[in-house]
C-alpha positions in Angstrom: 3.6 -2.0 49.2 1.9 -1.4 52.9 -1.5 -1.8 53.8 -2.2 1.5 53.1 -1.1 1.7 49.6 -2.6 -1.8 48.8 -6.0 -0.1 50.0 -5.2 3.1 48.1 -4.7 1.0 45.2 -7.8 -1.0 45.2 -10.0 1.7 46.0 -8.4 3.7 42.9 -8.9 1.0 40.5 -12.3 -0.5 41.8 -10.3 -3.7 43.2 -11.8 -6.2 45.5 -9.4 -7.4 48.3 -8.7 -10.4 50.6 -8.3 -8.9 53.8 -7.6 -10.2 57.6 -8.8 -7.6 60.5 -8.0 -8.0 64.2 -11.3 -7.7 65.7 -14.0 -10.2 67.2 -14.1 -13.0 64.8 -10.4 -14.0 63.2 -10.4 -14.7 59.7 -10.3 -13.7 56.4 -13.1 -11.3 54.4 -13.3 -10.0 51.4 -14.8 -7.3 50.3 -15.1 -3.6 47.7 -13.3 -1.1 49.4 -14.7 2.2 48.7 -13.1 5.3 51.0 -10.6 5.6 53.3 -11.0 8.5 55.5 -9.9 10.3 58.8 -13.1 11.2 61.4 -12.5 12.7 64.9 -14.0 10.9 67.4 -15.6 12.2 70.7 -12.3 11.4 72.7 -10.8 13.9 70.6 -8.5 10.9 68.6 -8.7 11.2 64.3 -8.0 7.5 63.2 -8.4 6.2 60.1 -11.4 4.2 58.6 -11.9 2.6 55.4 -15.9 1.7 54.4 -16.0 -1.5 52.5 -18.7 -3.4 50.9 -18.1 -7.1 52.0 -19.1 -9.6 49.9 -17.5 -12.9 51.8 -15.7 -14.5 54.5 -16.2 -14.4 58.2 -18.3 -11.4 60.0 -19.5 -10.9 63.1 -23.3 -10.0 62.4 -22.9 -12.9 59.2 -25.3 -11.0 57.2 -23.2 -10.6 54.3 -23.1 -8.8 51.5 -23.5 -5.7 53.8 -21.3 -2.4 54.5 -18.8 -2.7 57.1 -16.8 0.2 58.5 -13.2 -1.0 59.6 -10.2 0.3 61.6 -7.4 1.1 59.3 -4.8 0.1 62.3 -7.0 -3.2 63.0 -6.4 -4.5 59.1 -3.0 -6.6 59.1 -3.2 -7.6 56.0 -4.3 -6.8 52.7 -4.0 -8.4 49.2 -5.8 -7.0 45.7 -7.4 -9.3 43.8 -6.2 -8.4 40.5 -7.9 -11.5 38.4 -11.5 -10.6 39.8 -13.4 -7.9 37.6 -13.6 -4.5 39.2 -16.5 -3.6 41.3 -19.1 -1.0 40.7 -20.3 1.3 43.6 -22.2 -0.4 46.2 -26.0 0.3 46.8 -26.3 3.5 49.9 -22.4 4.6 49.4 -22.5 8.2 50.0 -19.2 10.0 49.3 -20.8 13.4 50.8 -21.8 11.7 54.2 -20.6 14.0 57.2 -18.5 11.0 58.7 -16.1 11.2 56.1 -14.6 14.6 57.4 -10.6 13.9 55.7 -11.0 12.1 52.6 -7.4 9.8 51.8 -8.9 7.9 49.2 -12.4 7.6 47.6 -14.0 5.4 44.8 -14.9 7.8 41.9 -18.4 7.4 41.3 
């Protein structure tokens, strides 16, 4: 499977991942992925995001557990943790937010 099905997966079946992103701190996280969505940004470019509650492993702020907002081309590897118990819905998820203007994939609450 890709990344993108891996995330697909795990936000289907309320999965936590172990997850390595390319971005200012190197390392691995992990963390409750709950929607993976397209947004247009101001430069007129539609990437793809994925919101995910992360509960551990590095961070740049290293307040943790807190909501993070990665880019979906930035994650480089992904891997469900199928022996952990699946997550409920974080605390201030809010599947009708405006930011999440194409929908892929969304936790169903």
């Amino acid at each position: 499977m890709d990344i993108r099905q891996e995330l697909e997966k795990a936000i289907k079946n309320r999965k936590p991942i172990e997850f390595e992103y390319s971005g200012n701190v190197e390392g691995m996280r992990v963390g409750n992925p709950h929607i993976l969505y397209m947004k247009k940004n101001m430069d007129g470019t539609v990437p793809i995001y994925v919101d995910i509650w992360q509960v551990g492993g590095v961070s740049d702020s290293g307040e943790l557990p807190n909501w993070r907002q990665f880019k979906f081309d930035k994650i480089i590897y992904v891997k469900i943790l199928d022996n952990e118990p699946s997550f409920e819905v974080a605390e201030k998820y809010n599947e009708e937010s405006g930011r999440y203007q194409v929908v892929l994939e969304k936790v169903m609450a």
